[in-house]
C-alpha positions in Angstrom: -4.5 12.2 14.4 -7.8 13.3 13.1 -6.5 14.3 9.9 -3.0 13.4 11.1 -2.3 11.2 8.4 -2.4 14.5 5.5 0.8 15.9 7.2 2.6 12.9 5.0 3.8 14.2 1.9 3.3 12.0 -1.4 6.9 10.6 -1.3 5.9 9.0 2.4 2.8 7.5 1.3 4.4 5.9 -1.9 7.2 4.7 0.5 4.6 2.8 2.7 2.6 1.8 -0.2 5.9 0.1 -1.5 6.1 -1.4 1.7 3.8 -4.1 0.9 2.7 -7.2 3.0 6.3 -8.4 3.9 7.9 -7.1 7.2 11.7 -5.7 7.4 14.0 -8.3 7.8 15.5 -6.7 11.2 13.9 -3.3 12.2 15.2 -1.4 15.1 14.4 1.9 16.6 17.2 3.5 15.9 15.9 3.1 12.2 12.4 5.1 12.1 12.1 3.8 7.9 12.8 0.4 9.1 10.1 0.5 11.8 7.5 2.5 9.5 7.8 -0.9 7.1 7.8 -3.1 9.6 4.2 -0.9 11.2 3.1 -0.7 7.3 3.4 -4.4 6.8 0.8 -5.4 9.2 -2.0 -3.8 7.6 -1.4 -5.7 4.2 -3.1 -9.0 5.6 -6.3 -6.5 5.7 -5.7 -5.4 2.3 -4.3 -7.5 -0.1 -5.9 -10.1 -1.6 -8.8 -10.3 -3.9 -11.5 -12.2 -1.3 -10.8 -9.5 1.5 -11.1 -6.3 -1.2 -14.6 -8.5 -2.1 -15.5 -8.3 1.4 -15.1 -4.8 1.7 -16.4 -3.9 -1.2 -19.6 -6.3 -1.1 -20.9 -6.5 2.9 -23.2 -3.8 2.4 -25.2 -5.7 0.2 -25.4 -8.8 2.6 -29.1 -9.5 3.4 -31.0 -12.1 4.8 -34.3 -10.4 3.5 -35.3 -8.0 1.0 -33.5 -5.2 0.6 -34.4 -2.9 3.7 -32.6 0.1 5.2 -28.8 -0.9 6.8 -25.3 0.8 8.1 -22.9 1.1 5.5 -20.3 -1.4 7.0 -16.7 -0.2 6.6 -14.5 -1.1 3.7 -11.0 -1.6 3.1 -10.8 2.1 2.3 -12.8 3.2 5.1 -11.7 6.0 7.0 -12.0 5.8 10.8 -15.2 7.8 11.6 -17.0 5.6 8.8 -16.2 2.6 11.7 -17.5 4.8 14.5 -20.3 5.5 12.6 -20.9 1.6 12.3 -20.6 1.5 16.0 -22.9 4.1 17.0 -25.7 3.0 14.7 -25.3 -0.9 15.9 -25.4 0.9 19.7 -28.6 2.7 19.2 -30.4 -0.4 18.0 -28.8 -2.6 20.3 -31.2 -5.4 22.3 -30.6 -5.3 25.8 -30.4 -9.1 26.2 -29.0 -11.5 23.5 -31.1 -12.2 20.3 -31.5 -15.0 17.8 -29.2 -13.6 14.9 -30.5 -15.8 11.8 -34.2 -16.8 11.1 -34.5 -20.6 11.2 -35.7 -20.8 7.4 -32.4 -19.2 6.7 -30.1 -21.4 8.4 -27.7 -23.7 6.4 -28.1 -21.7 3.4 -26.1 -20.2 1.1 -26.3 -16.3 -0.9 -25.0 -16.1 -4.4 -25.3 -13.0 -6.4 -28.3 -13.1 -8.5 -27.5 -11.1 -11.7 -31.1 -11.3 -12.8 -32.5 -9.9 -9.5 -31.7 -6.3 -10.2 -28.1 -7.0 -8.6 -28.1 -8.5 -4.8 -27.7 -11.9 -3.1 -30.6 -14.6 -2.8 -30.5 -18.0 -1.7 -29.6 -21.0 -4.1 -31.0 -23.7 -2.2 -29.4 -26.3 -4.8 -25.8 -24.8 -3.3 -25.2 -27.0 0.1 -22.5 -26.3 2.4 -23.3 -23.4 4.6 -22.6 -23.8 8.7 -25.9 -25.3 10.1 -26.1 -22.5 12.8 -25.8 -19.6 9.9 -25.1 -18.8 6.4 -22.9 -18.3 3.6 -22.3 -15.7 1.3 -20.4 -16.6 -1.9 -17.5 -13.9 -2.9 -17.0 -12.6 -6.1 -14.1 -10.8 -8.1 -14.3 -6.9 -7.8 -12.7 -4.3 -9.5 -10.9 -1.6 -7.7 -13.2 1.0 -6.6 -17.0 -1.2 -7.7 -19.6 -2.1 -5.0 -20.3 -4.8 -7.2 -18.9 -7.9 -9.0 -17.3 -7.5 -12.2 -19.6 -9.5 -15.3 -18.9 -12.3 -16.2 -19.0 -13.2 -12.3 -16.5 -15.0 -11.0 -16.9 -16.3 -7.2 -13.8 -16.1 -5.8 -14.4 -17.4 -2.2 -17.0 -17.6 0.7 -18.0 -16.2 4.0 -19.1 -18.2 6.2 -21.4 -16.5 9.4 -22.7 -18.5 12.4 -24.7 -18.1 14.9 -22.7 -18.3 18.2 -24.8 -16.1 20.8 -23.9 -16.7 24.2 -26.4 -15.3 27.2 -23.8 -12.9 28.0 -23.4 -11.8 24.6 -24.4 -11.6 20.6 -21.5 -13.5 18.8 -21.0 -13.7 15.1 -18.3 -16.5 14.2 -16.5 -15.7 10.9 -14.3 -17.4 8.3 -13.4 -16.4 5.2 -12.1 -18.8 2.8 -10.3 -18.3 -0.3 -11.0 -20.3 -3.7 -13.5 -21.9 -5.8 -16.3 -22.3 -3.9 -18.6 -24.4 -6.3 -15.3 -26.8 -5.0 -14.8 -28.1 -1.4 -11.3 -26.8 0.5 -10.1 -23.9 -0.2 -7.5 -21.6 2.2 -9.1 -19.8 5.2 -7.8 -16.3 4.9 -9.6 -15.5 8.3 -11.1 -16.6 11.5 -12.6 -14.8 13.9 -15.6 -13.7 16.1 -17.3 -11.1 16.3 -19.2 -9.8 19.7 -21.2 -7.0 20.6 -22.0 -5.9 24.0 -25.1 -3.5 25.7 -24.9 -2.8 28.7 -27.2 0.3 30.6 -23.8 2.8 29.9 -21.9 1.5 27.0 -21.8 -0.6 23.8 -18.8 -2.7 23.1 -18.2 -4.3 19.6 -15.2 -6.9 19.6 -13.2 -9.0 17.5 -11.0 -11.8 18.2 -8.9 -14.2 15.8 -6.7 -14.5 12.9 -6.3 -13.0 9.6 -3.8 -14.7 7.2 -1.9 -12.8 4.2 -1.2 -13.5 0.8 2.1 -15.2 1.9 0.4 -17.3 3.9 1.6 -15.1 7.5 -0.6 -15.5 10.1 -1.9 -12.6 11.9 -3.5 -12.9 15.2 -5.9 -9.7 16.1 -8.0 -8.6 19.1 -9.7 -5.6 18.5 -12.3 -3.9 20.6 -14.3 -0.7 20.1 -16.0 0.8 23.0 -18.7 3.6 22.9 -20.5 5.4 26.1 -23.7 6.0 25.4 -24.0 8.8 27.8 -21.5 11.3 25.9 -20.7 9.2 22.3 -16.8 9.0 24.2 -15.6 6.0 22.1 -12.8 3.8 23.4 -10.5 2.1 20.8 -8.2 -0.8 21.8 -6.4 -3.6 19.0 -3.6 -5.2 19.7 -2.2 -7.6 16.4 0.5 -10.2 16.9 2.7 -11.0 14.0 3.9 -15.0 13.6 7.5 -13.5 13.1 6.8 -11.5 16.7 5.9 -7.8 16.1 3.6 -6.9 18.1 1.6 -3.8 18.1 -1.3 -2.1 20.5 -2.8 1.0 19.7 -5.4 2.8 21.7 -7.6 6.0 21.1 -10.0 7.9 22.9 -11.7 10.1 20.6 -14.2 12.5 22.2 -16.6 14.9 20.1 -17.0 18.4 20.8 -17.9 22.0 19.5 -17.2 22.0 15.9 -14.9 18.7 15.9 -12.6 16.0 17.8 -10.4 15.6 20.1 -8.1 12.4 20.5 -5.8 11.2 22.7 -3.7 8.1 20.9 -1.3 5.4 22.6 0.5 3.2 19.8 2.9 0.8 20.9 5.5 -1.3 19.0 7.7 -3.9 19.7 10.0 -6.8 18.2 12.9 -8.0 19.6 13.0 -6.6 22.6 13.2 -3.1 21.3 10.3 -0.7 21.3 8.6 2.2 19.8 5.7 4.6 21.3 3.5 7.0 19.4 1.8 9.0 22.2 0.1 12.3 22.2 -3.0 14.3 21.2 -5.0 15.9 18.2 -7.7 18.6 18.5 -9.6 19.4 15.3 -10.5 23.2 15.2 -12.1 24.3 11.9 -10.2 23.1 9.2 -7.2 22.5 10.9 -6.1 20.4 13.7 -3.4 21.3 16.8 -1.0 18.3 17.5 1.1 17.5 20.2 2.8 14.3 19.7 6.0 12.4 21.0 8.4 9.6 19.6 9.9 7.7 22.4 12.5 4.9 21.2 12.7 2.1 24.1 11.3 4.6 26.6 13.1 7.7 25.7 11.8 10.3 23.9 13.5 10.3 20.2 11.1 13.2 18.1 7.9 14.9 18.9 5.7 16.5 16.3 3.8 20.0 17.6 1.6 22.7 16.0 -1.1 22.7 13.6 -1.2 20.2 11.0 -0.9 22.7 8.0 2.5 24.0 9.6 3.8 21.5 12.3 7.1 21.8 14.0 9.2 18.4 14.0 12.4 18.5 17.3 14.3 15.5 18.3 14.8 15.2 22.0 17.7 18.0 22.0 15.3 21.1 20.3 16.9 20.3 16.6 15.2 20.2 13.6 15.0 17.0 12.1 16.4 16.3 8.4 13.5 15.6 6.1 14.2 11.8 5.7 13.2 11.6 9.5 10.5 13.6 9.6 9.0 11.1 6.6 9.8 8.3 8.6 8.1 8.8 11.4 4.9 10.0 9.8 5.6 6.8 7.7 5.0 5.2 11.2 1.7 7.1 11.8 0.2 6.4 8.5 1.2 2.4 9.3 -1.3 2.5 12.8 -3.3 4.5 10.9 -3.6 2.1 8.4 -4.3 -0.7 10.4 -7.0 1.0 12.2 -8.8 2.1 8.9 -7.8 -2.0 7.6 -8.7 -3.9 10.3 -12.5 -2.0 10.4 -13.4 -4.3 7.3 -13.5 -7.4 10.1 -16.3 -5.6 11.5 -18.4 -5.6 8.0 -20.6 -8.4 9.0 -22.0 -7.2 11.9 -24.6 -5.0 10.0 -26.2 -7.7 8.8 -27.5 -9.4 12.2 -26.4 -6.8 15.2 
């Protein structure tokens, strides 16, 4: 799975893509396509949506200051290293003891983009509003593929970041809200925290809470990112909870070594009472990878993937070949975790700016 997700041909990734934000009206495993939609879906409430694609697109130029060397936080189109990038970065500066996250002159106020100013956020102190334990940043229309709001502006939402520190560790609360924001109200699109964790062997950055998509589907998230500082090892954990009850966890070691990666991956499915495992390994070597990964359908092994990536060998659980419609469905399921890894990184897109 470190370039796992290139083994899809086009056809597969216009599939997911088509997918959208809705989930399949009643997957099961026997039906990998059903499944992959269903795994596909739950990245959406990441991705759709103008205010989180401003998020993504506009968190690196967050600043409570002038403009001074930051991390690149991840967008929506991030891929994964980009987020363990983020992570080791925020590690090596990382206090040992909890730290004050906004200056006091800053809190209750509120960033707009100043168009004037060479193109950044300052504060509008005529603008009131802002959580009295942080700030806010207003949100702004972007086009597809800018780092910067389309002219004329038009704000689109607001983020709001407090201060939530506890002496155990650095907490960033979060919510996003969608809508006019020169107008109270508004729909909260997300709400969550954000921690991050030193200790003398490892650096933990977490976030708990609830993203919400355009339907108006609630998403509950825990995600959790773990890196040991002794041998850059980093841990990957998230588990998301659909409101109609899918349920997905999906874990990743991913170790560096001589001239690459290696990862070991866990992804686990569920909804109504069925069940569907992704488990296996990736080693990069050169420009390819070696993959050894199994399919397992309520506990029994249903398809496993083996080889290189360039030329992999796809067997269900007899030796067979599969047909090509199931060998794009369950890379269809791949690219869905996949998806929701790279997705869910933008949560983490605000802790750049105080950790």
């Amino acid at each position: 799975m470190v370039r796992l997700k290139r083994l899809v041909p086009f056809g597969a990734a216009a599939a997911l893509a088509a997918a959208g934000c809705g989930e399949s009206t009643s997957p099961s495993p026997s039906d990998p396509a059903a499944v992959a939609a269903d795994v596909g879906g739950l990245s959406a409430a990441f991705r759709s949506g103008v205010a989180f694609q401003s998020l993504g697109a506009l968190a690196s130029s967050f600043t409570l200051h002038a403009p001074a060397a930051r991390p690149a936080a991840p967008g929506l189109g991030a891929a994964r290293g980009a987020g363990l990038d983020l992570l080791r970065t925020l590690a090596a500066r990382a206090p040992a003891a909890t730290l004050t996250l906004f200056p006091a002159n800053l809190l209750g106020k509120t960033f707009v983009w100043d168009t004037a100013g060479g193109g950044r956020y300052r504060v509008d102190s005529t603008v009131t509003g802002a959580p009295a334990t942080g700030v806010r940043f207003w949100l702004y229309y972007v086009a597809s593929g800018a780092s910067a709001p389309s002219r004329p502006l038009l704000a689109i939402g607001s983020l709001d970041l407090a201060d939530q520190s506890t002496a155990f560790a650095n907490t960033l609360g979060v919510k996003l809200t969608f809508g006019d924001p020169h107008v109270a109200g508004g729909q909260t699109l997300a709400n969550y925290a954000i921690n991050g964790v030193r200790t003398t062997s490892s650096y933990t950055l977490s976030a708990v809470g609830y993203v919400v998509d355009t339907a108006g589907r609630q998403l509950s998230f825990n995600l959790s990112n773990a890196l040991n500082l002794a041998d850059s090892t980093a841990g990957i954990r998230d588990t998301l909870v659909s409101a109609s009850g899918t349920r997905v966890w999906m874990q990743i070691t991913d170790s560096t070594m001589s001239g690459g990666h290696a990862l070991q991956l866990a992804d686990h499915y569920e909804r109504g009472g069925h069940s569907v495992d992704v488990l296996g390994s990736s080693t990069e070597a050169g420009t390819d990878s070696t993959v050894n990964v199994s399919f397992k359908f309520d506990g029994a092994t249903w398809a496993t993937v083996t080889g290189s990536e360039s030329n992999p060998t796809f067997t269900n659980a007899s030796g067979q070949a599969l047909t090509l419609q199931e060998q794009v469905a369950i890379l269809q399921i791949v690219v869905g975790f996949f998806d929701i890894f790279t997705s869910a990184n933008v949560v983490f897109a605000p802790a750049a700016l105080v950790f």
